[in-house]
Backbone as ProteinMPNN parsed JSONL, in Angstrom:
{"seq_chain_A": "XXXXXXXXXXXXXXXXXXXXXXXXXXXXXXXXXXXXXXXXXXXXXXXXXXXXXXXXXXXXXXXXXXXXXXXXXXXXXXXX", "coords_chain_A": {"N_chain_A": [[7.513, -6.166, 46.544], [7.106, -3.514, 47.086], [8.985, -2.235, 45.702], [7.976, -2.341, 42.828], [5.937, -1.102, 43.026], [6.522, 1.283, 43.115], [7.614, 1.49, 40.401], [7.434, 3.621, 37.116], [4.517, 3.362, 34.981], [4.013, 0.956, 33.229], [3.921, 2.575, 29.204], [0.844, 1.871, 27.508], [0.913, -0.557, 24.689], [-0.8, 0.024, 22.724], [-0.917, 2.907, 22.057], [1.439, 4.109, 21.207], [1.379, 2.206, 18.519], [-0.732, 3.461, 17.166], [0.268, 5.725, 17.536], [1.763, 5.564, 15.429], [0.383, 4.579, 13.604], [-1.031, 6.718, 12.855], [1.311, 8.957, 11.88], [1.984, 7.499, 9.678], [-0.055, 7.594, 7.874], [-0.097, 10.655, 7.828], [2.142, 10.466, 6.424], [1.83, 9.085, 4.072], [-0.817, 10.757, 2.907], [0.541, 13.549, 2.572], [2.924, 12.654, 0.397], [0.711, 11.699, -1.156], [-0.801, 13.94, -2.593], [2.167, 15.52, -2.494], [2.715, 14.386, -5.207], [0.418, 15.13, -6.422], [0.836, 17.646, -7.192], [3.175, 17.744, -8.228], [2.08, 16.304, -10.781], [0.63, 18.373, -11.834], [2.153, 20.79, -12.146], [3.955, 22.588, -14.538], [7.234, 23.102, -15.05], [10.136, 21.328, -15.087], [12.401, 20.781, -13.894], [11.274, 21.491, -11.023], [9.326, 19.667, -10.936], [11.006, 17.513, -10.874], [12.377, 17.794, -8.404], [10.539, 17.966, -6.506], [9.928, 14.87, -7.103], [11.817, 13.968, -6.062], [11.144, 14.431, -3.362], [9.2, 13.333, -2.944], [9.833, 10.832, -2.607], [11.644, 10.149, -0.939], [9.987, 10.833, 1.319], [8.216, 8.537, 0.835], [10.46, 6.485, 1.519], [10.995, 7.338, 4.375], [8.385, 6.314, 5.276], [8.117, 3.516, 4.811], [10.521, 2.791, 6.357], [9.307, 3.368, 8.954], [7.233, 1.758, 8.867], [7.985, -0.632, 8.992], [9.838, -1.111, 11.147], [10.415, -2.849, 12.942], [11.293, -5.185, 11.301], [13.765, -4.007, 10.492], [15.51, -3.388, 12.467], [15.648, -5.912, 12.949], [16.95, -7.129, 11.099], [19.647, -5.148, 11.25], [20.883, -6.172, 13.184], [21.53, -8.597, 12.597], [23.445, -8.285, 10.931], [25.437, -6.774, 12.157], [26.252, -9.135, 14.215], [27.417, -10.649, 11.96]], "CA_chain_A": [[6.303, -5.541, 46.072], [7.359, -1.909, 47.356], [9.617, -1.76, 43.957], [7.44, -2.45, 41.871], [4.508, 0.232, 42.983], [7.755, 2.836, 42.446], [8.161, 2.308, 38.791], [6.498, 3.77, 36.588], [3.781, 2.19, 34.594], [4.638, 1.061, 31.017], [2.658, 3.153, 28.465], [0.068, 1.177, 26.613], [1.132, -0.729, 23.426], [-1.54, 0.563, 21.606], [-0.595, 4.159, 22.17], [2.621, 3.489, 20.296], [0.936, 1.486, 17.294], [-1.778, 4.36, 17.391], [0.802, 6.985, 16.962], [2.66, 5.067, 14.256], [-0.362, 5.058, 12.452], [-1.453, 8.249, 12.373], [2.962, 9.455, 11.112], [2.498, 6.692, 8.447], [-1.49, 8.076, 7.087], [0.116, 11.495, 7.792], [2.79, 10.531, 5.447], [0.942, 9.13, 2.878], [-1.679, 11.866, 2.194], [1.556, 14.103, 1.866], [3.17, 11.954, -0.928], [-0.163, 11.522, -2.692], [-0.581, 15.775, -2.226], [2.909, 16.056, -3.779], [2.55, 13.489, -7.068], [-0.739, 16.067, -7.736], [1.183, 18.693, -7.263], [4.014, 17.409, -9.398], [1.647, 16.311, -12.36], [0.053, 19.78, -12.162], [3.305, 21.44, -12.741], [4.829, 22.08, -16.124], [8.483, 22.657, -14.796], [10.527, 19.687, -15.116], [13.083, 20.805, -12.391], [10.346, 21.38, -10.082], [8.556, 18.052, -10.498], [12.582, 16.46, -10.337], [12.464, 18.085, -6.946], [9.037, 16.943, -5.944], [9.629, 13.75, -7.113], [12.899, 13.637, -4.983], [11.179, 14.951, -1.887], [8.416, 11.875, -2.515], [10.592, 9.312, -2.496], [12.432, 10.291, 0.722], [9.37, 10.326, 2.315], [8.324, 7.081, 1.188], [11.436, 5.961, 2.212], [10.6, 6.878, 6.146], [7.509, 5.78, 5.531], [8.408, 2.463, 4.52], [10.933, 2.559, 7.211], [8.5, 3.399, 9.985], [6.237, 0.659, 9.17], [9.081, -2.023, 8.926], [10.627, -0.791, 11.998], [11.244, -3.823, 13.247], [12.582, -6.013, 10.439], [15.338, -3.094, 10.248], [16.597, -3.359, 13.426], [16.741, -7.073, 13.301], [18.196, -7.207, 10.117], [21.074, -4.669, 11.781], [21.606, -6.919, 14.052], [22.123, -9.807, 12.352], [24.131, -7.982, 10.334], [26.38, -6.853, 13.265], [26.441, -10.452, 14.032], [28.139, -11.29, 10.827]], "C_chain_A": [[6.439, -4.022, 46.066], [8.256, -1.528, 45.749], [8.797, -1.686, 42.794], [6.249, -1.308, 41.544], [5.58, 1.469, 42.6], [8.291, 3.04, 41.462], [7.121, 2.682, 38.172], [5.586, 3.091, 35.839], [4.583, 2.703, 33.146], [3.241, 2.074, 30.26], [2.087, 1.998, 27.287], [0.694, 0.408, 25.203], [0.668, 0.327, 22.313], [-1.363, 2.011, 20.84], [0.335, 4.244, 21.232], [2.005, 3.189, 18.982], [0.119, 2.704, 17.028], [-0.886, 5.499, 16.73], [1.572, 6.559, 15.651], [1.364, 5.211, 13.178], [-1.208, 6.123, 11.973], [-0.253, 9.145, 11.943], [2.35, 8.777, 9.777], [1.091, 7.54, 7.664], [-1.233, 9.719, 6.89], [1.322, 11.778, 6.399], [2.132, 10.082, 4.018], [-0.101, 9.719, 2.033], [-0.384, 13.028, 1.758], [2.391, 13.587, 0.797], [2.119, 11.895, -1.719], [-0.082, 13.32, -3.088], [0.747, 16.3, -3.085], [3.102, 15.554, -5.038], [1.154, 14.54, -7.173], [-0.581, 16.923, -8.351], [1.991, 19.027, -8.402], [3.206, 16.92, -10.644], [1.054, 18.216, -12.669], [0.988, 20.791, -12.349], [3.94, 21.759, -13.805], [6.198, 22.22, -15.966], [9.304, 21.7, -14.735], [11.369, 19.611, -14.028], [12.066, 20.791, -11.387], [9.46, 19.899, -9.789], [9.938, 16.861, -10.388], [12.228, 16.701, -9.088], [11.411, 17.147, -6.292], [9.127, 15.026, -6.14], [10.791, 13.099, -5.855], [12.082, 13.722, -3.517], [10.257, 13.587, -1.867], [8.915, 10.869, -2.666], [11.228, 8.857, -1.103], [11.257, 10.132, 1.702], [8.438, 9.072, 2.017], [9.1, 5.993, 2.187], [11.216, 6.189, 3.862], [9.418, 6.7, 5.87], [7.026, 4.303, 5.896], [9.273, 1.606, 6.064], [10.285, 2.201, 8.696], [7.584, 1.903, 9.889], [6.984, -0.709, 9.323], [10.415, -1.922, 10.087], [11.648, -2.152, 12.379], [12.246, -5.082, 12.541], [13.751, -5.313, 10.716], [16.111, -3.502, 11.682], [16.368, -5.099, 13.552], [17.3, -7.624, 12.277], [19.763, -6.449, 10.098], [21.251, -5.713, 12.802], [21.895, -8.222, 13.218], [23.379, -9.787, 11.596], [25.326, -7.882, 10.907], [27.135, -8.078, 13.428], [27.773, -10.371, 12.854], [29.557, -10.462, 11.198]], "O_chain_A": [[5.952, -3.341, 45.164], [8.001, -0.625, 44.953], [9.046, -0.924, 41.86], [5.811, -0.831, 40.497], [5.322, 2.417, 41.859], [9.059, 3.955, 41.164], [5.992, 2.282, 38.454], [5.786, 1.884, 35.975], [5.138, 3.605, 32.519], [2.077, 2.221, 30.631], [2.768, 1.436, 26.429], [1.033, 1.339, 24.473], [1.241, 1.051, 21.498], [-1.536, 2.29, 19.653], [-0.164, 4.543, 20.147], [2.156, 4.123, 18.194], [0.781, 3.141, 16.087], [-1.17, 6.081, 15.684], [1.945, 7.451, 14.889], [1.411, 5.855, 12.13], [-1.87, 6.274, 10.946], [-0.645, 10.251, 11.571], [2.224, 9.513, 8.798], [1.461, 8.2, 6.693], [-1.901, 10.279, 6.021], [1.422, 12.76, 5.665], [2.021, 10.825, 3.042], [-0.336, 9.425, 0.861], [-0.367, 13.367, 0.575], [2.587, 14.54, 0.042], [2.301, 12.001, -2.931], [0.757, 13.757, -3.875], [0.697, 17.122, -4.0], [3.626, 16.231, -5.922], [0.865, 14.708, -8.358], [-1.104, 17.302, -9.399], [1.872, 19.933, -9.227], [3.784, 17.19, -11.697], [1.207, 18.938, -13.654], [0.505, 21.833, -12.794], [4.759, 20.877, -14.064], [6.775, 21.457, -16.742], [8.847, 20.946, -13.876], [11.295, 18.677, -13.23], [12.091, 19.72, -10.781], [9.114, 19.327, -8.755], [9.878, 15.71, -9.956], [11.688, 15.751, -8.522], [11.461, 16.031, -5.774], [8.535, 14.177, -5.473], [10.662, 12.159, -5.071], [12.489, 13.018, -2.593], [10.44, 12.775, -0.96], [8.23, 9.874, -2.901], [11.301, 7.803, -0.472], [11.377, 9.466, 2.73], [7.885, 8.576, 2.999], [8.756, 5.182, 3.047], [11.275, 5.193, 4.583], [8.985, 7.332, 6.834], [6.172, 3.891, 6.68], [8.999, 0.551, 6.636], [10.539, 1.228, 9.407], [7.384, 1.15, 10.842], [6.453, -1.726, 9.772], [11.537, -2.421, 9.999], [12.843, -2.416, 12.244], [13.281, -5.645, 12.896], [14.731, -5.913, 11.157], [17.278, -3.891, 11.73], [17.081, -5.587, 14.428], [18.102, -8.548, 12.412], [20.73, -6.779, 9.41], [22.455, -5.782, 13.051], [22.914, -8.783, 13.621], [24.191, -10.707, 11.497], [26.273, -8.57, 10.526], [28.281, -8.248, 13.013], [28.926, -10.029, 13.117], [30.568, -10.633, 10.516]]}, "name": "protein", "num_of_chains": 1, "seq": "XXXXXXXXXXXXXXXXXXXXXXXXXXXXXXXXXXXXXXXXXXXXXXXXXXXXXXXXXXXXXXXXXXXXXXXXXXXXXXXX"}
């Protein structure tokens, strides 16, 4: 029993899920923010760029919310 009062406590699930969804809503008002930005542009390099930078952060967006498939699709992968 003495070991157990000497670790620390786990932190909350929720806390975790909580902060994931306030990255992912943080990311998604920035992707919509740069597609306005990029139609309101008349440069075509500049809205290439923009469109590059919103894709990447789809891409961790996507990632973040599918955390866990990914890492057990690396592992199975490993596996193989």
């Amino acid at each position: 029993m003495a070991c157990r009062e000497n670790t620390p406590p786990q932190p909350p699930a929720t806390s975790e899920h909580g902060r994931k969804d306030k990255v992912v809503s943080a990311l998604s008002t920035s992707i919509d923010t740069i597609n306005c930005v990029k139609d309101a542009i008349p440069n075509e390099i500049a809205k290439g760029l923009l469109s590059t930078f919103s894709g990447i952060l789809s891409t961790v967006k996507n990632t973040i919310r599918n955390k866990e498939d990914f890492e057990e699709l690396a592992r199975q992968c490993y596996e193989i």
